[in-house]
Backbone bond lengths (Angstrom), bond angles and torsions (degrees), N, CA, C in turn:
res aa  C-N    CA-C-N  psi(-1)  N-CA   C-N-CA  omega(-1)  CA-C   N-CA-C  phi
1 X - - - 1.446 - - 1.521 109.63 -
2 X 1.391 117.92 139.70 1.496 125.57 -178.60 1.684 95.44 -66.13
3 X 1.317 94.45 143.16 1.943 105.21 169.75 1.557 85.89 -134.16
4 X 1.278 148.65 -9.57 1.488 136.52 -178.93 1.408 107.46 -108.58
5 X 1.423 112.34 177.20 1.712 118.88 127.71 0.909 121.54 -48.92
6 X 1.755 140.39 149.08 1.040 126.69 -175.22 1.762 97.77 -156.70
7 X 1.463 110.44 157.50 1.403 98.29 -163.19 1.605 101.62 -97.64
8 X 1.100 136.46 136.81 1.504 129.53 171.88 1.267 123.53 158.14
9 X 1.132 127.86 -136.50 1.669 120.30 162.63 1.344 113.99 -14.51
10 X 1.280 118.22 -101.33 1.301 138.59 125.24 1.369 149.15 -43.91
11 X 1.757 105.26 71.07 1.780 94.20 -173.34 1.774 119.88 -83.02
12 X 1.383 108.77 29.04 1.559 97.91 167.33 1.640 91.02 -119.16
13 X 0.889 136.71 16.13 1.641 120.03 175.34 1.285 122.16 -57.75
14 X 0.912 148.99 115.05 1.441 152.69 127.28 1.224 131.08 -74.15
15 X 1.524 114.54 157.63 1.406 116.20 -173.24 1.672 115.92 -132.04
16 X 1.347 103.94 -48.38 1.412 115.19 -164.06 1.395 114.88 -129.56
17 X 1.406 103.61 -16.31 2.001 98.72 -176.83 0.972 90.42 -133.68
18 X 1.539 94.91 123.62 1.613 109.44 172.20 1.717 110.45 -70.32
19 X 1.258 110.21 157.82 1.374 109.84 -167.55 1.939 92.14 -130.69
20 X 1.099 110.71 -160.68 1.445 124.53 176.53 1.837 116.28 -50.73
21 X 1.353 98.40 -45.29 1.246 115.51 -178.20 1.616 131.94 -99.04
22 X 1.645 93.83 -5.73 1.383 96.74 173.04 1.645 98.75 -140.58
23 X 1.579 109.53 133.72 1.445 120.85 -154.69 1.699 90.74 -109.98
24 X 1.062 122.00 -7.81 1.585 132.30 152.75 1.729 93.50 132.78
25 X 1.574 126.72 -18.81 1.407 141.72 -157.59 1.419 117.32 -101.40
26 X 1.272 110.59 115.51 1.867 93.41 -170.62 1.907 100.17 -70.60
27 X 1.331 96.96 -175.18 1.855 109.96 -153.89 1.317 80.33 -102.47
28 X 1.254 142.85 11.73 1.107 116.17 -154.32 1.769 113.06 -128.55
29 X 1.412 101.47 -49.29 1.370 143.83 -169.68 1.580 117.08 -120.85
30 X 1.046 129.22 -164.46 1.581 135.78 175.47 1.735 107.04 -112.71
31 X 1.435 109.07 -32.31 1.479 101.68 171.49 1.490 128.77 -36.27
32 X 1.680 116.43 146.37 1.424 88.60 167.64 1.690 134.39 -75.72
33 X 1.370 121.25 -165.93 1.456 100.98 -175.36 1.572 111.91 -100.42
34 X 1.120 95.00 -179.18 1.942 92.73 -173.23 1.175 101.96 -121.61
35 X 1.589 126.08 -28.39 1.482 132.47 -167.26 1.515 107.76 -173.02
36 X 1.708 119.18 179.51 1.447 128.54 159.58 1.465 104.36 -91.36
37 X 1.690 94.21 145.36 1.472 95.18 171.94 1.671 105.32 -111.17
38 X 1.176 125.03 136.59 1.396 126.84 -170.95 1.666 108.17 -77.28
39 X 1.676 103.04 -41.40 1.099 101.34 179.72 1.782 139.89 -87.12
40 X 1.617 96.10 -6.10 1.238 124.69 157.31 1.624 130.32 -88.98
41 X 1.554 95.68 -20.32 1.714 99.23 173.87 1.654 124.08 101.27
42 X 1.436 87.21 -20.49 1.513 117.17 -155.72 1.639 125.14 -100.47
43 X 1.046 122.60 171.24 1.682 111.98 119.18 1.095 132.75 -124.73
44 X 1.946 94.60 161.45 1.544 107.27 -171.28 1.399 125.56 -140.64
45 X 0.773 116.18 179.77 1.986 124.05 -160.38 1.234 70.73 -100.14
46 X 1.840 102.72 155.86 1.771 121.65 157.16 1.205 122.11 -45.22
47 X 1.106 114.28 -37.66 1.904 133.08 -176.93 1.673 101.54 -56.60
48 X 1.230 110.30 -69.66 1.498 124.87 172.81 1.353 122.85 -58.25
49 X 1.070 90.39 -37.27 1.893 86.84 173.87 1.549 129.66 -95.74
50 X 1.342 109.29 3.66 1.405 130.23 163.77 1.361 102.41 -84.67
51 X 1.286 117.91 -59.04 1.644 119.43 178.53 1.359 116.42 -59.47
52 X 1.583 118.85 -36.79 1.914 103.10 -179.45 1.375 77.76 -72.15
53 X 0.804 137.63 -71.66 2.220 135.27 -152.35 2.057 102.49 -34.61
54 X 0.965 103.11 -27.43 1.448 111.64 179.49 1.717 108.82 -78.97
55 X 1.286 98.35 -55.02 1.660 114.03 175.99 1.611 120.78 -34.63
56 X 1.473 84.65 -57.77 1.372 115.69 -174.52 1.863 92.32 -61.44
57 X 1.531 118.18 -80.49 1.200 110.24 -161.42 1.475 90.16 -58.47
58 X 1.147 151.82 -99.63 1.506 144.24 -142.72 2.072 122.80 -15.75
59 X 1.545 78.80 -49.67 1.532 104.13 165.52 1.662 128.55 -71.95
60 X 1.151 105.50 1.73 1.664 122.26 -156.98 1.201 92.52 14.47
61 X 1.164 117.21 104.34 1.482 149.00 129.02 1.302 117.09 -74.16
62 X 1.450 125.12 125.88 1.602 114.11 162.11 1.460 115.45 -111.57
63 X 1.305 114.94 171.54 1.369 126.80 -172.86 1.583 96.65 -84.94
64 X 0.905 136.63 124.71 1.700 147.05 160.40 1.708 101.58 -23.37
């Protein structure tokens, strides 16, 4: 199981150690977090971060 950042698929994933950017709590909800979201700023639980990713596309949002 990932306990870091890690470079690959996904190089902001986290799991278990909170780092600078993840205080263990998603930004959103009370769940804990699963990862940083780059495009939210944040972190967020799977739940939450499937739903802004939806937001975003519904809304066409683009990535910079």
């Amino acid at each position: 199981m990932l306990t870091m950042a890690t470079a690959g698929h996904k190089p902001c994933a986290t799991t278990e150690e909170p780092s600078g950017h993840n205080d263990g709590g998603c930004g959103l909800c009370e769940a804990p977090a699963d990862g940083f979201d780059a495009a939210y700023g944040g972190a967020l639980c799977r739940d939450c971060a499937d739903r802004f990713a939806e937001l975003r596309r519904d809304t066409g949002v683009r990535d910079a």
